[in-house]
MIDOSE-1310 file (N, C-alpha, C; in nm, 2 decimals, decimal comma, always signed):
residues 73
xxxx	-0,43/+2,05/-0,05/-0,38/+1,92/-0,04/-0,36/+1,88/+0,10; -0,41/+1,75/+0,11/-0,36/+1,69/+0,22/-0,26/+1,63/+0,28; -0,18/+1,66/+0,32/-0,03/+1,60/+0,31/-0,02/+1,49/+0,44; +0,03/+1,41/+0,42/+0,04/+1,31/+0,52/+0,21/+1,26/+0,59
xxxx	+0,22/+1,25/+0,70/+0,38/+1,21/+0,72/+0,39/+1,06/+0,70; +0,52/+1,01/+0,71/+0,56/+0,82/+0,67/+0,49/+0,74/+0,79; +0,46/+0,82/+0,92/+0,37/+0,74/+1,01/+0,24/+0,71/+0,98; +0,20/+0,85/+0,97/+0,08/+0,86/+0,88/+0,02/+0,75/+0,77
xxxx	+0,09/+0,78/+0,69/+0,14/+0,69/+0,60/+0,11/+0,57/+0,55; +0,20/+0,51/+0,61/+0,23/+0,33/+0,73/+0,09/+0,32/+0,76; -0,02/+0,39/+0,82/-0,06/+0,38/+0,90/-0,24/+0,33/+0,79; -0,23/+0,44/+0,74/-0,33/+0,43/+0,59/-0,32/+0,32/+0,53
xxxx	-0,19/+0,26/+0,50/-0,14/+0,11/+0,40/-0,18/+0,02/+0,45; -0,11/+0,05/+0,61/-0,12/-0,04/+0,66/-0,02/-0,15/+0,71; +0,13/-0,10/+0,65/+0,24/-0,14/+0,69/+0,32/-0,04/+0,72; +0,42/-0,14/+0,78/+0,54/-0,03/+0,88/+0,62/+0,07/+0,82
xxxx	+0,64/+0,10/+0,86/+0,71/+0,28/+0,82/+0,86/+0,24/+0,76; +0,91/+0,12/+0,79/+1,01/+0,04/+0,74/+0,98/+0,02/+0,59; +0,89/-0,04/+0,52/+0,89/-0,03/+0,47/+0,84/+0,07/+0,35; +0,80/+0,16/+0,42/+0,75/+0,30/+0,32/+0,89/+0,32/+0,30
xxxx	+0,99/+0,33/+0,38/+1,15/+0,36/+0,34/+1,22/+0,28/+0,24; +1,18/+0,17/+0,26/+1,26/+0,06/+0,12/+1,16/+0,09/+0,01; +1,04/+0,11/-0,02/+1,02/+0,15/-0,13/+1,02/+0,28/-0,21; +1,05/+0,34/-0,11/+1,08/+0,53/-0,16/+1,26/+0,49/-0,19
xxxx	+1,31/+0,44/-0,15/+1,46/+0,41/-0,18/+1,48/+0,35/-0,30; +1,40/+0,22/-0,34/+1,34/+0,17/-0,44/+1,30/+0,22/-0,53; +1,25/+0,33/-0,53/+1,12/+0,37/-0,63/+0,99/+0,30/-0,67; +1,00/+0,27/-0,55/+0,83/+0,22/-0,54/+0,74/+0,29/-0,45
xxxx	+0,65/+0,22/-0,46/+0,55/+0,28/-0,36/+0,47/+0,38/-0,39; +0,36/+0,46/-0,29/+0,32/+0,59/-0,35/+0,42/+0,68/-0,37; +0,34/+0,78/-0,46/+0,42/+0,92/-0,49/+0,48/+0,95/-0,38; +0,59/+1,04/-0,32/+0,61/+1,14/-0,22/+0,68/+1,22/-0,23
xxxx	+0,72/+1,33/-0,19/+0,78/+1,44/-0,21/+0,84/+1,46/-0,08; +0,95/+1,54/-0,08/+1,04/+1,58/+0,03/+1,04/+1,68/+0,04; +0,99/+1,80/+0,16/+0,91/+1,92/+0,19/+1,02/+1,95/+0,25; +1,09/+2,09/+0,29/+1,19/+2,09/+0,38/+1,26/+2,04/+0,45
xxxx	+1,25/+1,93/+0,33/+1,34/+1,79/+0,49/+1,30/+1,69/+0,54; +1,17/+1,71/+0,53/+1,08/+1,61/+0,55/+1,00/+1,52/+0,46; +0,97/+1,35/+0,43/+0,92/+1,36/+0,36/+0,75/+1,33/+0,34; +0,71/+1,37/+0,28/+0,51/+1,40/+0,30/+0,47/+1,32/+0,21
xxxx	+0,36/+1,28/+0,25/+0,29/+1,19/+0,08/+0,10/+1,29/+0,11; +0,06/+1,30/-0,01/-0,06/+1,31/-0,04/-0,22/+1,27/-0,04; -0,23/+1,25/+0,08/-0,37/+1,14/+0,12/-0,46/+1,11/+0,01; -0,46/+1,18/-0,08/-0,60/+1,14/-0,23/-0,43/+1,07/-0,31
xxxx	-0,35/+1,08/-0,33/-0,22/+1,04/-0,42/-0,22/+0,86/-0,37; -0,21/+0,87/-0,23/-0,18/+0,73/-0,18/-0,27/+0,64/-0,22; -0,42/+0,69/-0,20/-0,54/+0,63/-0,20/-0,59/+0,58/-0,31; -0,51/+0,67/-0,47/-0,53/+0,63/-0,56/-0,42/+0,55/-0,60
xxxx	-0,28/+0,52/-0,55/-0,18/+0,43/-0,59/-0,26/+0,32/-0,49; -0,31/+0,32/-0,40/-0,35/+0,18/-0,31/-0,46/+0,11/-0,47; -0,58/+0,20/-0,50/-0,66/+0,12/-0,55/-0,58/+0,06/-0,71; -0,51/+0,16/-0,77/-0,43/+0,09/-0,88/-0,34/+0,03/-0,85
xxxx	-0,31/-0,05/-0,73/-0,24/-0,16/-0,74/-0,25/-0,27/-0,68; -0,39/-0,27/-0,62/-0,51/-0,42/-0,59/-0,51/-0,53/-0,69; -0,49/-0,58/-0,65/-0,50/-0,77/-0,74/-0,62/-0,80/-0,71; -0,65/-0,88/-0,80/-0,79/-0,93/-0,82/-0,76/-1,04/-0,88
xxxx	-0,81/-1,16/-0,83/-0,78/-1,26/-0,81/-0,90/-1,34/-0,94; -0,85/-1,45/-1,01/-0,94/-1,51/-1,08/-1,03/-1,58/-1,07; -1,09/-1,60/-1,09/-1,24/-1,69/-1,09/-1,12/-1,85/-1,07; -1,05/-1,87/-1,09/-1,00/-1,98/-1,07/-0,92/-2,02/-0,90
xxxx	-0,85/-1,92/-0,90/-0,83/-1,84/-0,76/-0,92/-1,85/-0,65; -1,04/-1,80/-0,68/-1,13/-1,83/-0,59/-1,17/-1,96/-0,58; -1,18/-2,04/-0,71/-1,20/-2,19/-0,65/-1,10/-2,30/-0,58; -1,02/-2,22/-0,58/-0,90/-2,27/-0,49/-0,93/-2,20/-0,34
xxxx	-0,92/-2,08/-0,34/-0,97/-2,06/-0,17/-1,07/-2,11/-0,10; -1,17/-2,14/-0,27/-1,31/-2,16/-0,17/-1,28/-2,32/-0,11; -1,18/-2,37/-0,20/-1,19/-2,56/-0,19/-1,06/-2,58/-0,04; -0,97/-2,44/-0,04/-0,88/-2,49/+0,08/-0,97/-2,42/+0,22
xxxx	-1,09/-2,36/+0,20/-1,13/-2,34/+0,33/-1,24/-2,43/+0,38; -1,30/-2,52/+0,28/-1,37/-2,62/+0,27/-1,27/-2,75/+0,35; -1,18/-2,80/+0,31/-1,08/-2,87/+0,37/-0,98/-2,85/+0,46; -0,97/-2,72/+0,49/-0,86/-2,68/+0,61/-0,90/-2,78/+0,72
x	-0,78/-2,78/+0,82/-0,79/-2,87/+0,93/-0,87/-2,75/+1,04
């Protein structure tokens, strides 16, 4: 296994390490486990909570982006 630290982490997601802490407090977020104290997350674990929890946006969605980038100032 690959184990990763909360910098680490942050760093993969792509947000701050602040919030890896409110969602492990939460019970959100990826899986993690607390290793002697420390706590680690799983680089294939994170990777697959990242892709099961992508939104995908509707065909209706998109004709809204496409029509506010068409008219933005």
């Amino acid at each position: 296994m690959n184990f990763l630290t909360t910098k680490e982490t942050a760093s993969l997601v792509r947000r701050p390490e602040s919030t890896l802490r409110r969602w492990r407090s939460a019970g959100k977020g990826p899986p993690c486990y607390k290793l002697e104290g420390q706590w680690a997350y799983v680089k294939e674990e994170v990777i697959e909570w990242v892709r099961a929890n992508r939104i995908t946006f509707s065909v209706r969605d998109e004709h809204f982006e496409r029509e506010a980038a068409r008219v933005s100032l």
